[in-house]
C-alpha positions as CSV (number, residue, x, y, z in Angstrom):
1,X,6.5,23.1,-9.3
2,X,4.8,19.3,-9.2
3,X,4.1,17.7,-6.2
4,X,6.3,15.0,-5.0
5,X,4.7,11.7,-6.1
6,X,5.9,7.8,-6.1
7,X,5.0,4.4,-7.0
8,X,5.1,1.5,-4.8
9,X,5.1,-1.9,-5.6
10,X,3.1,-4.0,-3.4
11,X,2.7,-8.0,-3.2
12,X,-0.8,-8.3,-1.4
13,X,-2.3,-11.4,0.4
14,X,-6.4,-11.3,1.0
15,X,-8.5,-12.7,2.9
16,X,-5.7,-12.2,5.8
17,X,-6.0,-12.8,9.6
18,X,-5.7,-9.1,9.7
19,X,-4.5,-6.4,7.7
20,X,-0.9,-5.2,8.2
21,X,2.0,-4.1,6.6
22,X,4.8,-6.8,6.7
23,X,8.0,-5.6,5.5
24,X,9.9,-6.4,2.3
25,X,9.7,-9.0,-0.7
26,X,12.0,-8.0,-3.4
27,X,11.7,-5.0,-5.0
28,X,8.1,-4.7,-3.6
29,X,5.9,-4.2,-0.2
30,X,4.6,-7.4,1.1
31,X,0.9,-6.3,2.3
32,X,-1.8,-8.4,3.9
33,X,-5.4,-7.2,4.2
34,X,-8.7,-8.8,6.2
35,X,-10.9,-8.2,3.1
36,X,-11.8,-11.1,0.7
37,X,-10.9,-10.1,-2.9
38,X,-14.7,-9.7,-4.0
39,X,-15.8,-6.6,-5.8
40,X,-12.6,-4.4,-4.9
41,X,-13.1,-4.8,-1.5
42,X,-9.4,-6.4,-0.6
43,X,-8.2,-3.2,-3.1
44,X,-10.3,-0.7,-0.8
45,X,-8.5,-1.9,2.5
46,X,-5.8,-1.7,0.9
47,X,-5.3,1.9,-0.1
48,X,-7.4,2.7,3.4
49,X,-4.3,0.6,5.4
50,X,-1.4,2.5,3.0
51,X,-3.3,5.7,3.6
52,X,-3.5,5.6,7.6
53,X,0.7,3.9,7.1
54,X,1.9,6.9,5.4
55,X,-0.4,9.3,6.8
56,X,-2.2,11.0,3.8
57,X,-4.9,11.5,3.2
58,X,-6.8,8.7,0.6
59,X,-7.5,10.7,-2.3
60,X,-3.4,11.1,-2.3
61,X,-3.5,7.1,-3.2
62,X,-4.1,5.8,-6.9
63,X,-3.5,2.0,-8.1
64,X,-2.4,1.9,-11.0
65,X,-2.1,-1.6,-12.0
66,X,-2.4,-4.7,-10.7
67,X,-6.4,-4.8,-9.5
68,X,-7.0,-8.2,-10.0
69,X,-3.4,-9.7,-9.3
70,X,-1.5,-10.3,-6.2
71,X,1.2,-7.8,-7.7
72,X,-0.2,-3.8,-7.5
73,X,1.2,-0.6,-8.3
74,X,0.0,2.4,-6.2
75,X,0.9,6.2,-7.5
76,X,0.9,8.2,-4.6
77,X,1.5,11.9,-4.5
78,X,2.5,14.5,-2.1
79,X,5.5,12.3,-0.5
80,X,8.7,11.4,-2.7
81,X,9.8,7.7,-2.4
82,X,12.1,7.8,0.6
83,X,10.0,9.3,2.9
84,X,7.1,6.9,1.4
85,X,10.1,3.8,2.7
86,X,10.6,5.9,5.5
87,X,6.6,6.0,6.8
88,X,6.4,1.8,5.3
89,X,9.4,1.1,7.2
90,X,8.0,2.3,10.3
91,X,4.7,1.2,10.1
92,X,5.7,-2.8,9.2
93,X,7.8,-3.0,12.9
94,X,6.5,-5.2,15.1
95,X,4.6,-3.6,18.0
């Protein structure tokens, strides 16, 4: 039997304040992150901030599309889609 696995969509802005998830934006996950987009640093923060969001481990993480654009698919494996919304969710509520 396969793993569970999903793709998010994701709508990031670099070179944030700080890096955070911040809720909805259409059919995607609006995402800031700290890191300037230079040399696929922004795309590192970002898999390390959706790893420690959904609590798995990084390797679990793949993007897919989207390195150089705003708009970025991530594959993720080991969670199904509603409990990746589920852990998202959660992690985007204000503190």
């Amino acid at each position: 039997m396969d793993a569970p696995s999903a793709r998010l969509r994701l709508r990031v802005a670099p070179a944030a304040r700080r890096s955070e998830i911040v809720g909805r934006h259409g059919d995607a996950w609006r995402v800031r992150v700290a890191a300037a987009p230079d040399r696929g640093r922004a795309n590192d923060e970002l898999l390390d901030l959706l790893a420690a969001a959904l609590d798995v481990p990084r390797p679990q993480l793949t993007l897919v599309a989207g390195t150089s654009s705003r708009d970025k698919l991530v594959e993720l494996t080991g969670l199904d889609g509603r409990e990746a919304e589920r852990r998202l969710e959660r992690a985007g509520r204000p503190r």
